[in-house]
DSSP file (Angstrom, degrees, kcal/mol; ACC not computed):
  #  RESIDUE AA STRUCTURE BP1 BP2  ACC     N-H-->O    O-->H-N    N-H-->O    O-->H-N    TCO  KAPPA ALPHA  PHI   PSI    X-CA   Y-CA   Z-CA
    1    1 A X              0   0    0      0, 0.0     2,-0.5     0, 0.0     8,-0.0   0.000 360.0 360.0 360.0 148.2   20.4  -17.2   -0.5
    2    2 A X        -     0   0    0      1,-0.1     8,-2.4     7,-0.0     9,-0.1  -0.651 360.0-148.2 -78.4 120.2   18.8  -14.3   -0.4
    3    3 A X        -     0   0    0     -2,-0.5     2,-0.3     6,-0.2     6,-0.2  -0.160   6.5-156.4 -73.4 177.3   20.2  -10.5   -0.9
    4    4 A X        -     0   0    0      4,-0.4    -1,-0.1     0, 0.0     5,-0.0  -0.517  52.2 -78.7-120.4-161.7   19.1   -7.2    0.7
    5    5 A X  S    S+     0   0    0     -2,-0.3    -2,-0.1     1,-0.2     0, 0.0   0.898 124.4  62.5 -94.5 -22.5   19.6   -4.4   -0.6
    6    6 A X  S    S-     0   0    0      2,-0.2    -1,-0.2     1,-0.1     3,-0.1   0.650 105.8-115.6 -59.7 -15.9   23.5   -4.0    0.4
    7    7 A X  S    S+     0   0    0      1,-0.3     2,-0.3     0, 0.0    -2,-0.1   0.325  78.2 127.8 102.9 -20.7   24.2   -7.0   -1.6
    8    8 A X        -     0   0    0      1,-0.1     2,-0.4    -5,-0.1    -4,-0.4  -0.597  63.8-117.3 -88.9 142.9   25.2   -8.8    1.2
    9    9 A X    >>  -     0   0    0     -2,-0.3     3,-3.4    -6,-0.2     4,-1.4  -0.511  22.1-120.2 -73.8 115.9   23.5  -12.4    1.9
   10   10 A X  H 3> S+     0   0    0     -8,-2.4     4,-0.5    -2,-0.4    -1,-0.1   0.591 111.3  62.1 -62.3   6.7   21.4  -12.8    5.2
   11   11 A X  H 34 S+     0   0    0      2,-0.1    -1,-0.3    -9,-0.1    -3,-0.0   0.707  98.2  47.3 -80.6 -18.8   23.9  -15.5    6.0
   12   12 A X  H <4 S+     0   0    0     -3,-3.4    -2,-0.2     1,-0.2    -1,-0.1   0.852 115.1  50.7 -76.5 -36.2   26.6  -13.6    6.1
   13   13 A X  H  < S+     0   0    0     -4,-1.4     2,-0.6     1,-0.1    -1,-0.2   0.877  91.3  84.3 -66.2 -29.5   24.4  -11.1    8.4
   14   14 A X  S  < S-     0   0    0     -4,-0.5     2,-0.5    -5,-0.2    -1,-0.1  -0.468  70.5-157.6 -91.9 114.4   23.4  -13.6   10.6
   15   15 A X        -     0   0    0     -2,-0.6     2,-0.2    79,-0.0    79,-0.2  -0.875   6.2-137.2 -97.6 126.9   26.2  -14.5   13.8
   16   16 A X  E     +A   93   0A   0     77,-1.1    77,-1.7    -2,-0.5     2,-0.2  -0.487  23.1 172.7 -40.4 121.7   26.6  -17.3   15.9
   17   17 A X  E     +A   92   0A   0     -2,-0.2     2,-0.2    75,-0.2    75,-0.2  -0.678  18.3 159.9  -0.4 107.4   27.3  -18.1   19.3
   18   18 A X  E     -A   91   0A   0     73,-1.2    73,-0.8    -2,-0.2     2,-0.4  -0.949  30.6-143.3-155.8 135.5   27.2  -21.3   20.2
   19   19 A X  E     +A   90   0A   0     -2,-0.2    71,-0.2    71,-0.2     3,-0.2  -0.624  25.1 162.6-107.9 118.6   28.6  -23.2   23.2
   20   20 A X        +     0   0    0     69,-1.4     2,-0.3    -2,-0.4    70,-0.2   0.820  62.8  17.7-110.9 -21.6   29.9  -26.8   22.6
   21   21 A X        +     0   0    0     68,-1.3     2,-0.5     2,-0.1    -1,-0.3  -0.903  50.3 178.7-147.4 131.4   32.0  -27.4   25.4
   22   22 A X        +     0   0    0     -2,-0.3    66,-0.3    66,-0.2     2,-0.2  -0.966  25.8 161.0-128.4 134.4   33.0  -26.4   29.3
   23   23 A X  E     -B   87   0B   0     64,-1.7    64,-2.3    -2,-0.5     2,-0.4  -0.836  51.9-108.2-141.6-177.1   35.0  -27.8   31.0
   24   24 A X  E     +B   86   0B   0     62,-0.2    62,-0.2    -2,-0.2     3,-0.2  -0.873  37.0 167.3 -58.2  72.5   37.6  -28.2   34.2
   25   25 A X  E     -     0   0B   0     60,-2.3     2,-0.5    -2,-0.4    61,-0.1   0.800  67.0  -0.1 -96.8 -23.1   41.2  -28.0   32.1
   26   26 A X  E     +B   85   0B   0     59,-0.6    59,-2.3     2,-0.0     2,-0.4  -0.888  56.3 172.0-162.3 143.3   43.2  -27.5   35.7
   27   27 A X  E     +B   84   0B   0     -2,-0.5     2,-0.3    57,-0.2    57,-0.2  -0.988   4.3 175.7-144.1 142.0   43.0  -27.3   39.3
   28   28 A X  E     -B   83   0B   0     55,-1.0    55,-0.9    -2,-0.4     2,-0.5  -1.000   5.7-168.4-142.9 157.5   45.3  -27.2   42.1
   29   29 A X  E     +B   82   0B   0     -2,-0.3     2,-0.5    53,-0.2    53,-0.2  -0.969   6.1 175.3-126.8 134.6   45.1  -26.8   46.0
   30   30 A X  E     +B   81   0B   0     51,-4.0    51,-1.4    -2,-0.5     2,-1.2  -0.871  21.4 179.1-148.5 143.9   47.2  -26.3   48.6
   31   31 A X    >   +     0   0    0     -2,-0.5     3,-1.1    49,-0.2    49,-0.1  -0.768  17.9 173.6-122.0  91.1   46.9  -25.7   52.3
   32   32 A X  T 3  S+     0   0    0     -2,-1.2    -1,-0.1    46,-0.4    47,-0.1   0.851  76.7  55.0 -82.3 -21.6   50.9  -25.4   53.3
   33   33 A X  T 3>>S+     0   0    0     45,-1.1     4,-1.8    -3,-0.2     5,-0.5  -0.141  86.9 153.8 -99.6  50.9   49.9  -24.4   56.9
   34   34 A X  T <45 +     0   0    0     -3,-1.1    -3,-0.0     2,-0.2    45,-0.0  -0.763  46.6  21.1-100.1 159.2   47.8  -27.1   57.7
   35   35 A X  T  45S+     0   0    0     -2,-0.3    -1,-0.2     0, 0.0     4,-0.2  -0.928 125.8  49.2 -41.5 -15.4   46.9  -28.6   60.5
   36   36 A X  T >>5S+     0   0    0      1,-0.2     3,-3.2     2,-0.1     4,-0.8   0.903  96.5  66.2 -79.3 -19.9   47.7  -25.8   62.5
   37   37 A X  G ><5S+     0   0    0     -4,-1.8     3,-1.0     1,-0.3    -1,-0.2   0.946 100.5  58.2 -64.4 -38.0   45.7  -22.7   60.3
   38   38 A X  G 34<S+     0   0    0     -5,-0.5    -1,-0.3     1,-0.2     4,-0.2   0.895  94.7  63.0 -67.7   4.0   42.4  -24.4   61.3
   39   39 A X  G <4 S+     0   0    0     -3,-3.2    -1,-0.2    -4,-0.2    -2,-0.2   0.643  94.1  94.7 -87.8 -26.0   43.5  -23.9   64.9
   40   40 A X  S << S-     0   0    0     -3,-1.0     2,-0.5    -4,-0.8    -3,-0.0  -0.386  94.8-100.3 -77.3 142.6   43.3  -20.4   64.1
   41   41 A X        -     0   0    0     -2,-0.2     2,-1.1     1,-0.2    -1,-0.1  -0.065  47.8-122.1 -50.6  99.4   40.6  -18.0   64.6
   42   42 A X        +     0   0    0     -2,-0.5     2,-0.2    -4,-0.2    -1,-0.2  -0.136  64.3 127.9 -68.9 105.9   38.9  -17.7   60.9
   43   43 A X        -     0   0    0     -2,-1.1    32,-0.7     2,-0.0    -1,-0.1  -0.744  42.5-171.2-132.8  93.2   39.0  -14.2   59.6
   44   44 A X        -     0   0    0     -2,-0.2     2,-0.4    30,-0.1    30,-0.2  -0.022  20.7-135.8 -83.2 174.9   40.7  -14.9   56.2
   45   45 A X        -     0   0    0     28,-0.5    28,-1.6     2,-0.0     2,-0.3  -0.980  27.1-144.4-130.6 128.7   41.9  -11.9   53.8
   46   46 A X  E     -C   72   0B   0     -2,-0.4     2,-0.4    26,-0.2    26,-0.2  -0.732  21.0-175.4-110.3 132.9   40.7  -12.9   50.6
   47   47 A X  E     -C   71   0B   0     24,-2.4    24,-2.0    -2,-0.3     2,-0.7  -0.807   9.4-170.1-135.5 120.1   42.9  -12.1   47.2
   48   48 A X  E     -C   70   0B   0     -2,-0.4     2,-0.4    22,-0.2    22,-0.2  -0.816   1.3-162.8-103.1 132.9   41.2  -13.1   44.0
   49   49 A X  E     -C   69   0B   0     20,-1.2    20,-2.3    -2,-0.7     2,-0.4  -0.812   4.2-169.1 -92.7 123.2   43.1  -13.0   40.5
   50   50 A X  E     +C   68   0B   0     -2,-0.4     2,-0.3    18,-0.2    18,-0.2  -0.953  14.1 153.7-129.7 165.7   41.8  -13.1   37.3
   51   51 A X  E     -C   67   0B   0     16,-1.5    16,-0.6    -2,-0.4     2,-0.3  -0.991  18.8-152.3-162.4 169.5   43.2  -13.5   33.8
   52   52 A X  E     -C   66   0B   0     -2,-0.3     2,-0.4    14,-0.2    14,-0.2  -0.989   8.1-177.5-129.2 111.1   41.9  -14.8   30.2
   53   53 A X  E     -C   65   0B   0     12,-1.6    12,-2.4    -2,-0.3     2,-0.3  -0.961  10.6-152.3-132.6-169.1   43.5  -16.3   27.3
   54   54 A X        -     0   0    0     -2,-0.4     2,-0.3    10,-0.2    10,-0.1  -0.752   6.4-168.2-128.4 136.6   42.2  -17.2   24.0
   55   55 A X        -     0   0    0     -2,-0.3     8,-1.4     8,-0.1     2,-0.5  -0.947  16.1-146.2-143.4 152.6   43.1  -19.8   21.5
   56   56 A X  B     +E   62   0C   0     -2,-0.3     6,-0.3     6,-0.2     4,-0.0  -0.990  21.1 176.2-103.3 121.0   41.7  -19.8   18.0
   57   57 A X        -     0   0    0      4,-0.6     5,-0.2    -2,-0.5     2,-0.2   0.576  68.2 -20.0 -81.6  -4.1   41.3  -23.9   16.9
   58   58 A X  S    S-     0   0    0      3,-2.4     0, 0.0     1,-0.1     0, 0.0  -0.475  93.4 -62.8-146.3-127.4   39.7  -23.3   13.5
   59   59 A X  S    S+     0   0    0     -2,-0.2    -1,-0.1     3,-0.0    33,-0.0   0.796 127.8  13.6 -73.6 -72.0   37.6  -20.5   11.6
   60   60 A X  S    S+     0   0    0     -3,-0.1    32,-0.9    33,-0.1     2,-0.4   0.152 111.9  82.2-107.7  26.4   34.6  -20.3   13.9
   61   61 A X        +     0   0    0     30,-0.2    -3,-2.4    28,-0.1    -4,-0.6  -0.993  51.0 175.4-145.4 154.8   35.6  -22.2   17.0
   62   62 A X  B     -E   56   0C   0     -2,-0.4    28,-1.8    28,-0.3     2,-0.7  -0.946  27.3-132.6-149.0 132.4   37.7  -20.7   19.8
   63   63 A X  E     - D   0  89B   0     -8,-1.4     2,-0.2    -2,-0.3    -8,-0.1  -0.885  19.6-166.5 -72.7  94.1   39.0  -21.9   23.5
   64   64 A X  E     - D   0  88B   0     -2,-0.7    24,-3.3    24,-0.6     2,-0.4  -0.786   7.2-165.9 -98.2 146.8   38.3  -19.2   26.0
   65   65 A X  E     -CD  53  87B   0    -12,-2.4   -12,-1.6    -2,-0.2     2,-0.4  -0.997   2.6-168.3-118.3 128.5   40.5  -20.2   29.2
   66   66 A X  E     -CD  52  86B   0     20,-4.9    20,-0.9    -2,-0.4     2,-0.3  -0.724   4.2-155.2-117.4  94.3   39.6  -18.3   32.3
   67   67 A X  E     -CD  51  85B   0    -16,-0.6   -16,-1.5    -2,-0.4     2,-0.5  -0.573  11.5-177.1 -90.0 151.7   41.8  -18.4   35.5
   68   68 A X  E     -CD  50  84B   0     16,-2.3    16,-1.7    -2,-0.3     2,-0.3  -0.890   2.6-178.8-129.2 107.5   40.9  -17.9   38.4
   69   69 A X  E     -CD  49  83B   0    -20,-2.3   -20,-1.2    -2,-0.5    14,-0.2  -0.675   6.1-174.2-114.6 153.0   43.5  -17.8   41.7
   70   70 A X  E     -CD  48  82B   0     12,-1.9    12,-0.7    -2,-0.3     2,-0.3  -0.559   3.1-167.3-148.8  83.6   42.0  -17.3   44.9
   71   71 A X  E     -CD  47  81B   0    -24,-2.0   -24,-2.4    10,-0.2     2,-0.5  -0.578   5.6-163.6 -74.6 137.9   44.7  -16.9   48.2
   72   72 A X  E     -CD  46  80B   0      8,-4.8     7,-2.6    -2,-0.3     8,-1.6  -0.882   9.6-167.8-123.8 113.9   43.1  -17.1   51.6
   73   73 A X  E     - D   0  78B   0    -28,-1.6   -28,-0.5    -2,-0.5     2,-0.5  -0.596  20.6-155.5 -95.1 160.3   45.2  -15.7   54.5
   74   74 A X  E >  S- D   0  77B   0      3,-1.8     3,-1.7    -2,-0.3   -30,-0.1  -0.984  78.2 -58.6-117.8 117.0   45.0  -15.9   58.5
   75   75 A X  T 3  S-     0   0    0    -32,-0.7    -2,-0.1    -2,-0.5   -30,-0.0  -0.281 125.7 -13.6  38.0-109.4   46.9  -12.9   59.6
   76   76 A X  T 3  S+     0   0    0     -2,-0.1     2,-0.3    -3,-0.1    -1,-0.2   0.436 118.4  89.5 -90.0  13.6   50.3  -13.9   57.9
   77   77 A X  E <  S- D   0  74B   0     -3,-1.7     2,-1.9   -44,-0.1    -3,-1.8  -0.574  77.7-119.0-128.9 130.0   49.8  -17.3   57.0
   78   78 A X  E     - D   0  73B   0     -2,-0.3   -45,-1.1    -5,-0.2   -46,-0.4  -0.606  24.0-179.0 -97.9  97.1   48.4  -18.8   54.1
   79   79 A X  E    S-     0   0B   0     -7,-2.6     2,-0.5    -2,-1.9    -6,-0.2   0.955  72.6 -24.9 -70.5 -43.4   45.1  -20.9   54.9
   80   80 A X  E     - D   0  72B   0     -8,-1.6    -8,-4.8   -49,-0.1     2,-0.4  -0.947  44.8-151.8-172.7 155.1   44.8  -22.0   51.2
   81   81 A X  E     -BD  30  71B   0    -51,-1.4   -51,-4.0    -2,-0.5     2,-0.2  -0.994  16.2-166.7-135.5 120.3   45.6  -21.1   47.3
   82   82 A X  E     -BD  29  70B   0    -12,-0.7   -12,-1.9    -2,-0.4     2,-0.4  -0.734   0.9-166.2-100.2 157.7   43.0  -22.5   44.8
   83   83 A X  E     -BD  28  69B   0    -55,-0.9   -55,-1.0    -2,-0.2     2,-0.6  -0.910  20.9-178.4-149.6  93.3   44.4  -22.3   40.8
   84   84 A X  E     -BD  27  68B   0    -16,-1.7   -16,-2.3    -2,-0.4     2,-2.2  -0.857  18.7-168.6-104.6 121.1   41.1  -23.0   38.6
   85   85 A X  E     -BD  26  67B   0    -59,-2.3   -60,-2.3    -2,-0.6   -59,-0.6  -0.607   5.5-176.6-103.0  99.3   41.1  -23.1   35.2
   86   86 A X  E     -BD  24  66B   0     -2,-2.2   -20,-4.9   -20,-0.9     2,-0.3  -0.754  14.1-179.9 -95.0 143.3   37.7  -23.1   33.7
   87   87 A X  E     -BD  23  65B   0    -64,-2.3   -64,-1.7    -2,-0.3     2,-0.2  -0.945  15.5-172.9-127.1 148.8   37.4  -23.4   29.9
   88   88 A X  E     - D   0  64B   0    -24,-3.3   -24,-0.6    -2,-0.3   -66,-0.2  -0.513  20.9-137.7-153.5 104.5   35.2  -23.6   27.0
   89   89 A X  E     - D   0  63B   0     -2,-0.2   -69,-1.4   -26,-0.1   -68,-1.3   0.041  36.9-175.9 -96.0 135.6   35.0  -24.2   23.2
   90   90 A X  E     -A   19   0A   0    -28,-1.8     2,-0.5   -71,-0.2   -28,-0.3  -0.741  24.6-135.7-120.4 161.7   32.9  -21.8   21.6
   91   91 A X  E     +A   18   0A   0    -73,-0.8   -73,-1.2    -2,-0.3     2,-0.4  -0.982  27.7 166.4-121.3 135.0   31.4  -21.0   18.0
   92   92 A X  E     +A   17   0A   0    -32,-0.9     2,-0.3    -2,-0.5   -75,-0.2  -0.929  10.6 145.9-148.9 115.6   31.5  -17.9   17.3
   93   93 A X  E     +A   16   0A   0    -77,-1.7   -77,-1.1    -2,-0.4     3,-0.1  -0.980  54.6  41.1-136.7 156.7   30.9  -17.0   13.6
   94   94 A X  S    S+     0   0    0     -2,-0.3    -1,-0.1     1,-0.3     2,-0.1   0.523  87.0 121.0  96.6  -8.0   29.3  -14.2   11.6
   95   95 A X        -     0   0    0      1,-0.1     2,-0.3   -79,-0.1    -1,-0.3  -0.291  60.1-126.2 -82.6 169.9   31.0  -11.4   14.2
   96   96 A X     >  -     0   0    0      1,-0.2     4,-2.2    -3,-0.1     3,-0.1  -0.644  31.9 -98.5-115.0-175.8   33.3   -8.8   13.0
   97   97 A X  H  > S+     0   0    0     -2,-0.3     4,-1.0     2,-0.2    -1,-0.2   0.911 125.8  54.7 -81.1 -35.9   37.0   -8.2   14.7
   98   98 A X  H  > S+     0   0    0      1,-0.2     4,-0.7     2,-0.1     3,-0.2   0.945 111.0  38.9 -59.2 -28.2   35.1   -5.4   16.6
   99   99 A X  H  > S+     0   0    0      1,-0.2     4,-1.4     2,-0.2     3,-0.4   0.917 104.7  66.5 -79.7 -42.8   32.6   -7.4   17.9
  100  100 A X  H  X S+     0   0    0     -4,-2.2     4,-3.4     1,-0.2     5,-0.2   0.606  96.4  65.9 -52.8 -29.9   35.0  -10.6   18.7
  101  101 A X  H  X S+     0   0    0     -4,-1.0     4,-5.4    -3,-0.2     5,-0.4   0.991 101.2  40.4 -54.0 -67.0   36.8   -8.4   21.4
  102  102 A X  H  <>S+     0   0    0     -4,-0.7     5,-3.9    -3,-0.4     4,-0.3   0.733 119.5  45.2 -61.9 -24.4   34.2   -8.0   23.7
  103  103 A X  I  <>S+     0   0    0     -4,-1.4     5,-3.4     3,-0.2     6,-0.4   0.890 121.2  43.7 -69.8 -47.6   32.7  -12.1   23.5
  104  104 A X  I  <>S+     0   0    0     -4,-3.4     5,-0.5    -5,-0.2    -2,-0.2   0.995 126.7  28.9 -69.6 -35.8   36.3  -13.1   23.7
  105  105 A X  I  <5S+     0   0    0     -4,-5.4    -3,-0.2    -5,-0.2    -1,-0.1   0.914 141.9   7.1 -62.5 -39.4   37.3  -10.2   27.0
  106  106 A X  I  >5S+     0   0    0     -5,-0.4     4,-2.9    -4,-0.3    33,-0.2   0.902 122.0  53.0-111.8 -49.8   34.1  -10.1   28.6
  107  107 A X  I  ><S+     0   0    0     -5,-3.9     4,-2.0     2,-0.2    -4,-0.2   0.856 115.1  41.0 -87.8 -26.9   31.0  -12.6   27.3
  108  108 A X  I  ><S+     0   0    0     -5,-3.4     4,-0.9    -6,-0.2    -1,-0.2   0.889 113.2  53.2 -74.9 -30.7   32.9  -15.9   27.6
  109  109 A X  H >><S+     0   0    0     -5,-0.5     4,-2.1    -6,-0.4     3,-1.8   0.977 112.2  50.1 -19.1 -79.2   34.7  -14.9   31.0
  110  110 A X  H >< S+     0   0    0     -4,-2.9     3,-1.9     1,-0.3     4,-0.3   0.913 113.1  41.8 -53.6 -74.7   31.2  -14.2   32.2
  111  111 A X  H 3< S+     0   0    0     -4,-2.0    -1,-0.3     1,-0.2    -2,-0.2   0.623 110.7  56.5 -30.5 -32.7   29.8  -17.4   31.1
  112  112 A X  H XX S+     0   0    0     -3,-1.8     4,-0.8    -4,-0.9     3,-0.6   0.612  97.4  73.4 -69.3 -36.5   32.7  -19.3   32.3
  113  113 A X  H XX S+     0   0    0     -4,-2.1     3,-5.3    -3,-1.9     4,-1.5   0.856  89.0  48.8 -26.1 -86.7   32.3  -17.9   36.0
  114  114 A X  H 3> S+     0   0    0      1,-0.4     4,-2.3    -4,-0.3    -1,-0.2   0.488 107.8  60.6 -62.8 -40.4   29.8  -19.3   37.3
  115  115 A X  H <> S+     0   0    0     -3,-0.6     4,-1.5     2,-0.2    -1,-0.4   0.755 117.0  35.9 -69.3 -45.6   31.6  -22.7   35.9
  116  116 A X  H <X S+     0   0    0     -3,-5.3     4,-0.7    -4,-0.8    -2,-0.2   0.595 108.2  58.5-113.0 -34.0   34.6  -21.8   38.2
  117  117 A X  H  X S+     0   0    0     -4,-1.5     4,-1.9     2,-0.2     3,-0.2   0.811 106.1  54.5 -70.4 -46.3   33.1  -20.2   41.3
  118  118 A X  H  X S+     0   0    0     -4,-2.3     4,-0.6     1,-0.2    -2,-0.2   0.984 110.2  46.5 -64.5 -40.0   31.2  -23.5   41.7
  119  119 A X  H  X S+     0   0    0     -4,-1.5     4,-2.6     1,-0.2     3,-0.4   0.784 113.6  48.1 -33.1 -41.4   34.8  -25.4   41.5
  120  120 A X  H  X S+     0   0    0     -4,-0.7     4,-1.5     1,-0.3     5,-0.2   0.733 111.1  49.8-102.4 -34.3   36.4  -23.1   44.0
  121  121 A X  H  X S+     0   0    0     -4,-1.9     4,-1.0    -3,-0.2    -1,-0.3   0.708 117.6  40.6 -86.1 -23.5   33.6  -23.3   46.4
  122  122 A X  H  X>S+     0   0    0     -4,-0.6     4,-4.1    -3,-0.4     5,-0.6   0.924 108.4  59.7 -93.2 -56.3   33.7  -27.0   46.3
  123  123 A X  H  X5S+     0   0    0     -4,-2.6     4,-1.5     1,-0.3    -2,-0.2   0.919 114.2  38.0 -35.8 -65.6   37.5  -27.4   46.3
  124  124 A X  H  <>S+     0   0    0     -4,-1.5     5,-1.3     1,-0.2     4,-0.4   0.923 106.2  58.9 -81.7 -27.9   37.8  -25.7   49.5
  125  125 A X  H ><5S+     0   0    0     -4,-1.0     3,-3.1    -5,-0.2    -1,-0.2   0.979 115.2  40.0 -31.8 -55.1   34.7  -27.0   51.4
  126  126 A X  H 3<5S+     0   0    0     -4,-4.1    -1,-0.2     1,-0.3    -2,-0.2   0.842 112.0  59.7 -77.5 -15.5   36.3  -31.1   50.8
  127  127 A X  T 3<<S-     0   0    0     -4,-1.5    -1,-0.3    -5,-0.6    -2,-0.2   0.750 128.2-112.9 -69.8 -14.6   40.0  -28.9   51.7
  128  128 A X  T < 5S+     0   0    0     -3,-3.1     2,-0.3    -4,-0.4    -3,-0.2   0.461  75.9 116.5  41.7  29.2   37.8  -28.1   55.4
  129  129 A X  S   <S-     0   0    0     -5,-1.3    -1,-0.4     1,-0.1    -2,-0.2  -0.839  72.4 -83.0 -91.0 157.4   37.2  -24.7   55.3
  130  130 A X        -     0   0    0     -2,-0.3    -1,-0.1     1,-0.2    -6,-0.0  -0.031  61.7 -73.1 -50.7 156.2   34.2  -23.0   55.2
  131  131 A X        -     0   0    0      1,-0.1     2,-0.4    -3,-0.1    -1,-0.2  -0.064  40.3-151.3 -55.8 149.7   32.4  -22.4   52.2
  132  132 A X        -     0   0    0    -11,-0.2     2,-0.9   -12,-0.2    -1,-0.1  -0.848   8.1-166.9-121.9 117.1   33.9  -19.9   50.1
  133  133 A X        -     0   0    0     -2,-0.4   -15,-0.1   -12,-0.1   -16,-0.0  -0.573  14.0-150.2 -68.6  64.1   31.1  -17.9   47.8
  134  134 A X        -     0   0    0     -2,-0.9     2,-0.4     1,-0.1     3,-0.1   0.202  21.6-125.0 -62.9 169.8   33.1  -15.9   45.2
  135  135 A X        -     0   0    0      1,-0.3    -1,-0.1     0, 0.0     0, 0.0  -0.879  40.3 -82.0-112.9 147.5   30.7  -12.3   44.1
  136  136 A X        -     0   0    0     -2,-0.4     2,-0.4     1,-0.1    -1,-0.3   0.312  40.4-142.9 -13.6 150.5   30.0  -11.8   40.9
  137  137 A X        -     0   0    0     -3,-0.1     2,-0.7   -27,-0.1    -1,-0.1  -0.989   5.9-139.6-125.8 145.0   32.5  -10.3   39.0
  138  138 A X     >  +     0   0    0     -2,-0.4     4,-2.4     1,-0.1     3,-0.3  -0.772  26.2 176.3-116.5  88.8   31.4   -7.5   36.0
  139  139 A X  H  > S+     0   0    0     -2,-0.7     4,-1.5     1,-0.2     5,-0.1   0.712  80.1  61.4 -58.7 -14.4   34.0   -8.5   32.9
  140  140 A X  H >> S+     0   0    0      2,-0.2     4,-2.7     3,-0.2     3,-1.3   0.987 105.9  39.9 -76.0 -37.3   32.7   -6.2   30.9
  141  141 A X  H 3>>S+     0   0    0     -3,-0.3     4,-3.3     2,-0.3     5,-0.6   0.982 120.9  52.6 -52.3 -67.5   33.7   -3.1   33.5
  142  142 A X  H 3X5S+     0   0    0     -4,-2.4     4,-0.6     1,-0.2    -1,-0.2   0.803 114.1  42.1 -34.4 -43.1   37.1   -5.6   33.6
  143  143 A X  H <X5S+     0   0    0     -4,-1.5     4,-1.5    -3,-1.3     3,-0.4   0.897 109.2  54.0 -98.8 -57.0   37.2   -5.4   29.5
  144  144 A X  H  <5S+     0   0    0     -4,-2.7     4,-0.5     1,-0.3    -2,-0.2   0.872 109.5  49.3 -63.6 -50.1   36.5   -1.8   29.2
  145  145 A X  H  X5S+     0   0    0     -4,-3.3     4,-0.6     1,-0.3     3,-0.4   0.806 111.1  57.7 -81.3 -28.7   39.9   -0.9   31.9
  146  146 A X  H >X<S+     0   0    0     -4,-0.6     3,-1.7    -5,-0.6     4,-1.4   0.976 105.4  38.0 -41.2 -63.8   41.8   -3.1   29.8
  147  147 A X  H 3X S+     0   0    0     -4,-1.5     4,-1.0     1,-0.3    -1,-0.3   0.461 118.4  51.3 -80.9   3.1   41.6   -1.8   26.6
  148  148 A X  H 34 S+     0   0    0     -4,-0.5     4,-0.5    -3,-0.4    -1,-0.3   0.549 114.7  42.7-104.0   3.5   41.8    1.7   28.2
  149  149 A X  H <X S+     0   0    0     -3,-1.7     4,-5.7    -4,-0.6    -2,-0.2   0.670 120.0  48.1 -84.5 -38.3   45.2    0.4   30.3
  150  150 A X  H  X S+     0   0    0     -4,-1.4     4,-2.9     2,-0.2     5,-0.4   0.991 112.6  46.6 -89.9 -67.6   45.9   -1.1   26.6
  151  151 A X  H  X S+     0   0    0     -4,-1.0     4,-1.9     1,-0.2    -1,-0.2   0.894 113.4  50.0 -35.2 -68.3   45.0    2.6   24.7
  152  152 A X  H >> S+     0   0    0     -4,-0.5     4,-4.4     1,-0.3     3,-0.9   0.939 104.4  53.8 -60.3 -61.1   47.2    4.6   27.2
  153  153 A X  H 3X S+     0   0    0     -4,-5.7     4,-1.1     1,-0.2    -1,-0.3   0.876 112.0  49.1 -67.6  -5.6   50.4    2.5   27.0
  154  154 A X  H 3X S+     0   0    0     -4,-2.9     4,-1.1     2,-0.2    -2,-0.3   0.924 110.8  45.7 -93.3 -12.3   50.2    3.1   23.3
  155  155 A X  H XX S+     0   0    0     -4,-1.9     4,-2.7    -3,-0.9     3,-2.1   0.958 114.1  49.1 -62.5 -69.8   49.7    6.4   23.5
  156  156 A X  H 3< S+     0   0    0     -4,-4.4    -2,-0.2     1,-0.3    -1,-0.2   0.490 113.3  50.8 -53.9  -4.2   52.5    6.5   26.1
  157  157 A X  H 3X S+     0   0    0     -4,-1.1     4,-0.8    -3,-0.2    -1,-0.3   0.624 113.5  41.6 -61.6 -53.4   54.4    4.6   23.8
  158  158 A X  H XX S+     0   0    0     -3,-2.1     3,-3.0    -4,-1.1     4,-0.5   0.996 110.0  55.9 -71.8 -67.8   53.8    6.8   20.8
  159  159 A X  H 3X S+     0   0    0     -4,-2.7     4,-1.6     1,-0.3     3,-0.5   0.676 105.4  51.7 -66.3 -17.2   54.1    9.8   22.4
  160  160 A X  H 34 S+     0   0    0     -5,-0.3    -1,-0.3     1,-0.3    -2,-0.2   0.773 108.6  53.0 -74.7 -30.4   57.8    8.8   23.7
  161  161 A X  H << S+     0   0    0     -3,-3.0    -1,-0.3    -4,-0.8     3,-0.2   0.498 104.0  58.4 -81.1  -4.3   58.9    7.9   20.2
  162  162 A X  H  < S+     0   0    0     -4,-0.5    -2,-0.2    -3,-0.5    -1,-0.2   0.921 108.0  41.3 -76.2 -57.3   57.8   11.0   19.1
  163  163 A X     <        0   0    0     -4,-1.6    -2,-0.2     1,-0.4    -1,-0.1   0.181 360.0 360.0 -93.9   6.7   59.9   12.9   21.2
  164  164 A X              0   0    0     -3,-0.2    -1,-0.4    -2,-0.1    -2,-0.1   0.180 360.0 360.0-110.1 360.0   62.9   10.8   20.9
């Protein structure tokens, strides 16, 4: 292999991302007021949840899980709750622990969407409601307020043990 001038080998320099699997790891539906919610006039109130976790399975391959909950109410009444879990085996090699945050918080989320919005749109169509079209979401904006929720309670943490 070849050096540079740091010493360091242009394999080592070179990083990786590469996507080996996606898949469907859970789904559930339920429409607990049916038959009567469809009787009702549809103007849903939409609440979408998201959350992330991470599993390492070797050196360079990783299992990003992204779930995705989506309640739709009719006034008080709950027309339907979708529970998706979209997933995907990654390689990801050749990054540094800075870099690893933002692929694992933000750039496999992002990638994963798209995977998960199409589920949830499908799920409820065959459920008989109208299509539901999730928007975009921007994880990185999502990633950034983490670690700056994540920053502040250690700070607020610190500073309370200080003072203790």
């Amino acid at each position: 292999m070849a050096e540079n001038d740091n010493g360091s080998t242009e394999a080592q320099q070179q990083a990786t991302f590469t996507i080996q699997k996606i898949y469907t790891k859970d789904i559930s539906f339920e429409t607990p007021n049916s038959p009567n919610i469809f009787r009702e006039e549809w103007k849903p109130e939409l609440d979408l949840q998201l959350s992330n976790s991470y599993n390492q399975l070797d050196d360079d391959t990783h299992e990003i899980t992204l779930s995705v909950t989506v309640t739709a109410k009719v006034e008080d009444k709950v027309a339907f709750l979708v529970e998706v879990q979209q997933a995907g085996v990654f390689t990801l090699r050749g990054y540094s622990s800075e870099e690893m945050g933002p692929l694992v918080g933000s750039y496999c989320p992002n990638t994963l969407f798209p995977f998960a919005r199409e589920v949830i749109s499908d799920i409820v169509l065959k459920g008989g409601f109208p299509q539901l079209v999730l928007a975009p979401v921007n994880f990185d904006a999502l990633y950034m307020q983490q670690i700056e929720q994540a920053q502040q309670k250690a700070t607020a943490e610190k500073s309370d043990n200080t003072t203790h």
